[in-house]
N, C-alpha and C positions, 0 to 999 in steps of 0.2 A: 881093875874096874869090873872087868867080866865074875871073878870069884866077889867082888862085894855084890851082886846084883843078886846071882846065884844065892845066896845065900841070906837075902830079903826074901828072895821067891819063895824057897823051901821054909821059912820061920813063919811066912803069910800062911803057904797050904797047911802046916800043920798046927793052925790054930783052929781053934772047933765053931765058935759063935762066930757069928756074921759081923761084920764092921757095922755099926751104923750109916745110914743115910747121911751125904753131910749135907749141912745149911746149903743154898745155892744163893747168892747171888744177881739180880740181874741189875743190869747197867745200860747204858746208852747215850748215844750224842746226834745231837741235830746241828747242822751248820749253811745257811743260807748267805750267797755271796752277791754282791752286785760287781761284773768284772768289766770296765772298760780300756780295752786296748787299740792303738793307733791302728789304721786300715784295718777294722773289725766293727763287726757290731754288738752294742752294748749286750750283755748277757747275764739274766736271773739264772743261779744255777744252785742246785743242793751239792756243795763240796763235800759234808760226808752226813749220813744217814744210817746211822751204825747201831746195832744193840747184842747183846750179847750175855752169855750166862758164866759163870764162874764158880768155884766154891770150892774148901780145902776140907780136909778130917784128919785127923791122928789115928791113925794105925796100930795096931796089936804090935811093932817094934817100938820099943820106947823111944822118942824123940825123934821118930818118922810119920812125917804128914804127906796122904795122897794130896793131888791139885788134879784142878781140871779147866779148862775155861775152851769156851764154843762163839762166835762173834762172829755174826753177819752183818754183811752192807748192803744198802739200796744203788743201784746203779741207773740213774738216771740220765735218761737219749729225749730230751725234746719236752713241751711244753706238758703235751698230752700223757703220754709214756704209761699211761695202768699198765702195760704187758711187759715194761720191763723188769730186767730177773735180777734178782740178789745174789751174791758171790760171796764163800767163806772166808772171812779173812784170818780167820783162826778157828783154828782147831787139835785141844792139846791136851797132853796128862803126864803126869808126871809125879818123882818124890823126892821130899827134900828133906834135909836133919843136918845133923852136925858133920855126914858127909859130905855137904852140897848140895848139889840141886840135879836129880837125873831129867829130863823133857824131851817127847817124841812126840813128832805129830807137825803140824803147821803151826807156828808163831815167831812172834817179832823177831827179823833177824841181830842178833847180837851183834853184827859189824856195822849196824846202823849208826852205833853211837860215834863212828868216826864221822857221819855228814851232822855234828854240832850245827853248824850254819847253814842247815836246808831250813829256812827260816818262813818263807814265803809259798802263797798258795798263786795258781796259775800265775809262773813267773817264767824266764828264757832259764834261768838257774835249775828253778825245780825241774822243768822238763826237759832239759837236755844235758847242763853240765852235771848232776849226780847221777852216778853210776852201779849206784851200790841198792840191789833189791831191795825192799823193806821186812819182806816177808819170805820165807822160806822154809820147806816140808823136809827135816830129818830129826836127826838123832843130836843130843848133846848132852853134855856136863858142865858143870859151873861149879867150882873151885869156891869155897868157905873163904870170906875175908881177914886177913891174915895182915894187920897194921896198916893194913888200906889198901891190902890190894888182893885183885880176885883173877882169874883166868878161866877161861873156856875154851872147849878143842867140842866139834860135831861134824857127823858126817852123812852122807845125801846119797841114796842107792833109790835107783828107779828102774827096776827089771822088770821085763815082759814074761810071759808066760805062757804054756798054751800054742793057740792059734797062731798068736803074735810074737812069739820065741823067734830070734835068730844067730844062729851060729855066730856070725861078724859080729855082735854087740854082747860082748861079755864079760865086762865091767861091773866088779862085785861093788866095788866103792864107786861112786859116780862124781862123788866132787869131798871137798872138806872146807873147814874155817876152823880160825883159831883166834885168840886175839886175851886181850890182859886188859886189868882197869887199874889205876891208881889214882886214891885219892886222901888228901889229906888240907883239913885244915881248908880255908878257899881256893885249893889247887885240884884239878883232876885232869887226868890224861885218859884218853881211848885208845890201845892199837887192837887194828884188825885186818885179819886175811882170807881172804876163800880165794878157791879154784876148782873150778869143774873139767872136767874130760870132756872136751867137742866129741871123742867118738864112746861116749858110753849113752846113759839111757836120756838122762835127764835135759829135759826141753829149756834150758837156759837162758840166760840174758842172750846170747847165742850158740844156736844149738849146731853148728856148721864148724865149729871154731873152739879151742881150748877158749877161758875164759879165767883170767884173774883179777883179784882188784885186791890192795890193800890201802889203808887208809889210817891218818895220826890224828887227832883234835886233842888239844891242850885248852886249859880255861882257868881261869883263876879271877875269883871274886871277893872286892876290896867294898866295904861301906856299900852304898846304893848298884856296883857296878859289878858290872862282871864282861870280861874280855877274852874271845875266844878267836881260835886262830886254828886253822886246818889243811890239812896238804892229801889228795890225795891220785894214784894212779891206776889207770884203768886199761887192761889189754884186750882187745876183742872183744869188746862187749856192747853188742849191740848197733844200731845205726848212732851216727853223731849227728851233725849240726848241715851238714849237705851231704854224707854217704848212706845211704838209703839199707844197701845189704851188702856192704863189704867191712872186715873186719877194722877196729877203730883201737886207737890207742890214745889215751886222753889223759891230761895230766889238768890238776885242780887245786887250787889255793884260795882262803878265803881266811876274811879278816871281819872281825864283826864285836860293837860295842853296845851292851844294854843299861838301860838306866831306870832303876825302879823308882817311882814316888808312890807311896801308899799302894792304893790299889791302880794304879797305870805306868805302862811298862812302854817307855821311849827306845827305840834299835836303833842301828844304820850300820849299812853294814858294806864291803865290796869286796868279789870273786874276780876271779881271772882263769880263762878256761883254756887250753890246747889242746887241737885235734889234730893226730896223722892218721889217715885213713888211705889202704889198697886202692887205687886206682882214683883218685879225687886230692883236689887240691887241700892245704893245709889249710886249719882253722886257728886263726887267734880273736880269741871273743873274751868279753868283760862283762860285768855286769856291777852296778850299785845301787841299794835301794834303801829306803825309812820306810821304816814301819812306828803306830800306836798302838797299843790296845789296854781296853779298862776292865776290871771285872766290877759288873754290877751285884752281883751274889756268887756266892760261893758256885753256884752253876751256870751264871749267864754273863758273857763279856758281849764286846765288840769291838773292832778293828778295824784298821784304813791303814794301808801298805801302797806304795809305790817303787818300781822295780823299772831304771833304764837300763837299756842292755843296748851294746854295741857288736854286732856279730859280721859284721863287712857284709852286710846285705844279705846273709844267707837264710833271713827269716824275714817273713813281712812283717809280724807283729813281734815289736820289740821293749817299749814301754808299754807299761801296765799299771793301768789304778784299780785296786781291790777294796769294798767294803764290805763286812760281812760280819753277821749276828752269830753267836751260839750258845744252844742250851745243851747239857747237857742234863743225867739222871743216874 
């Protein structure tokens, strides 16, 4: 890999005229929720507020296109909130051709695609039993589709320098993933892995503690439905469901059926979550919810989700009913 990059680098510098500027892109989504949950009070909230730039060009090697794409969010604290600050949630570039796909920088983590059934917004599921970052700052490759199937290997280095240098943390690689897709016909499968070093640079799902998670989703789609199914495990990563800051080891299954009618999309779906956590009692917690949602144009839907969760008391708010509007652009 190292000699094909090398060797894009040297055929870019030794061309004479400039690449053109490419097109850009810009994009955006607004999403307004109305969220009420038992022993809570009802809440207007901006779930996401997002906009962002993107755009690709063809490059002086034949059948290599640079990409780029930059996306921020609004992060909204309270009714009033003008002073609150925006956070990158991407930021990337990268080249792709009949080798694949090279991208550095911050965007969507590839082992995402094992949480198929992260289905629900402010739900006991989304915030506690998925395990798997969404987003992540490294390096990666993507593997050319090959009868339906593609794979990717990247790797995550967060070194100090300077001031902040120190001899104990010197950890050239700081974590990795990898993971494969297959799909064919209304069948696709997800696997994926990472694992970061508790003692190298990188500030982690937890950063005290090695960290791994891997994750399977399978799905296959027949006439109006499609049915998916997901398993996944999680070592040290993060607080769970009563362990606050001790390392957690958590194991996840989820089963989930959609049903489309023209433009409105019927779900239901049910998880089952286990927690062992250092120094704290075991967790066995559930969850099942239905969701709707219609698109009214090609950019504007709406929705209403309901999510019970049973967690043996270790949360106050455990059902939840979500409505919520979005545009996007």
């Amino acid at each position: 890999m190292k000699k094909s990059l090398i060797a894009l680098a040297v055929a870019g510098a030794m061309t004479a005229p400039v690449v053109a500027q490419a097109d850009a892109t810009l994009y955006g989504n607004v999403e307004v929720e109305g969220v009420f949950g038992d022993n809570q009070d009802a809440d207007i909230q901006i779930d996401d507020a997002r906009i962002g730039v993107k755009g690709s060009d063809a490059t002086y090697i034949d059948g290599v296109s640079s990409f780029y794409n930059i996306e921020l969010e609004y992060n909204p604290s309270g009714t009033f909130g003008e002073t609150d600050p925006a956070s990158v949630r991407k930021a990337n570039v990268g080249l792709t051709g009949g080798f694949g796909t090279v991208i550095a920088g911050r965007f969507t983590n590839p082992v995402d695609a094992t949480e198929a059934n992260d289905l629900y917004s402010e739900s006991v599921s989304t915030d506690y039993f998925m395990r798997n970052p969404d987003r992540i700052t490294a390096a990666a490759y993507i593997t050319p589709t090959f009868g339906g199937f593609s794979a990717y290997a990247g790797i995550a280095a967060q070194g100090d320098s300077g001031k902040n240098f120190t001899e104990n943390d010197n950890e050239d690689v700081d974590g990795y993933l990898v993971g494969a897709n297959y799909s064919i016909g209304g069948f696709n499968a997800d696997l994926g892995y990472w694992n970061f070093d508790g003692s190298g640079d990188v500030a982690g799902p937890n950063a005290a503690n090695d960290a791994e998670y891997i994750g399977l989703a399978l799905s296959y789609a027949v006439a109006s439905f499609t049915f998916t199914g997901t398993y996944a495990e999680a070592d040290s990563v993060g607080a769970g469901l009563i362990a606050t800051n001790a390392a957690v080891n958590t194991d996840l299954w989820t089963l989930a059926a959609d049903y489309a009618l023209e433009n409105t999309n019927f779900g239901i779906s049910y998880m089952e979550y286990d927690e062992e956590a250092k120094g704290s009692s075991d967790v066995n917690a559930d969850e099942w919810g239905v969701y709707v949602s219609h698109a009214l144009s090609n950019k504007a839907s709406i929705k209403a989700q309901y999510t019970s969760a049973d967690t043996d008391d270790a949360l106050e708010v455990e059902d939840v009913f979500v409505v919520g509007y979005n545009v996007s652009f």
